[in-house]
C-alpha positions, 0 to 999 in steps of 0.5 A: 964936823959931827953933830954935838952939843952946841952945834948948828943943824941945817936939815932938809925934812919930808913929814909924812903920815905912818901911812906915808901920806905927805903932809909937809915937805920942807920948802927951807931947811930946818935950822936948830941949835943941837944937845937939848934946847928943846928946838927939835923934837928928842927922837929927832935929836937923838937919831941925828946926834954924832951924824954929820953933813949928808947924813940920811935917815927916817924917824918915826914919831908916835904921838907922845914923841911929837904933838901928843894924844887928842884931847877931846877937852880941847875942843870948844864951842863959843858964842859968835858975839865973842869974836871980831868981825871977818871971823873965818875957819882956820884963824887962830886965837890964844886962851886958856881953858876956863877951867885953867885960869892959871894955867898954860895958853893954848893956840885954839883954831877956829875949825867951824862956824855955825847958827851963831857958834864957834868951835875951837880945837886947841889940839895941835893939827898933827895932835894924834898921829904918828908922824915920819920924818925923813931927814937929810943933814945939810950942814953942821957948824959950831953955834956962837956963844950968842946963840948958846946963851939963848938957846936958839940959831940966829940969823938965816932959818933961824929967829931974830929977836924983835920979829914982832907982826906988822904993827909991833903986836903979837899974832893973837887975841886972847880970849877967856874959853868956856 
């Protein structure tokens, strides 16, 4: 079956730098609903769009087509006594610049603590670079009617509805940034 609208992806993936520098090589297949459901990257659906099962190929992503520029605003530095106890580098929190109060949230990494500071990066880690992706098709089916209409792959690799964390919550606190 060639990939088309409203099919099912399973594609095998190696992320690397421009320089080919690994960054991530998919332990599970990437599983996405194909024609637009914004699920994958564009360039990506684009390269693979009337392939089929087996096919190969290598994409290049310049920022703007993956995680966009670096957006030195993004960067915060917070007052210690904002945040909970056990505080560490690496976790994650959802907040809205100040300056955005309306606007859309943020993920923002706690990147270092210091003299009683936090600094918050809410760029995506890969924000910046240009990214290569070789990919290898391993199967294409057609989606359920079910998946069309949400607009995502169910099941196996893909979401399931009602995948809340451990105590029925989200993963993140927000918080208001200055």
């Amino acid at each position: 079956m060639k990939i088309v609208k409203n099919s099912v992806v399973t594609v095998r993936y190696t992320l690397t730098d421009a320089e080919d520098n690994l960054i991530e090589e998919g332990q599970e297949p990437m599983v996405y609903l194909h024609g637009g459901y914004d699920n994958i990257f564009p360039k990506i659906e684009e390269a693979l769009d009337g392939k089929e099962a087996g096919f190969e190929t290598r994409v290049q992503l310049e920022p703007e087509d993956a995680f966009g520029d670096y957006d030195a605003q993004l960067l915060k530095i917070e007052a210690r006594d904002r945040f909970p106890e056990g505080l560490e580098v690496g976790m994650q929190f959802e907040g809205t610049p100040e300056d955005e109060a309306e606007g859309e949230a943020h993920i923002f990494t706690v990147t270092d603590i210091e003299e009683g500071k936090v600094v918050l990066d809410g760029n995506h880690p890969l924000a910046g670079m240009a990214l290569r992706f070789a990919l290898k098709v391993e199967a294409v089916r057609a989606a359920s009617d079910e998946e069309i209409a949400h607009g995502h792959v169910h099941g196996e690799h893909g979401h399931d509805h009602g995948d809340e964390g451990p105590d029925g919550d989200d993963q993140y606190r927000t918080v208001h940034l200055h």
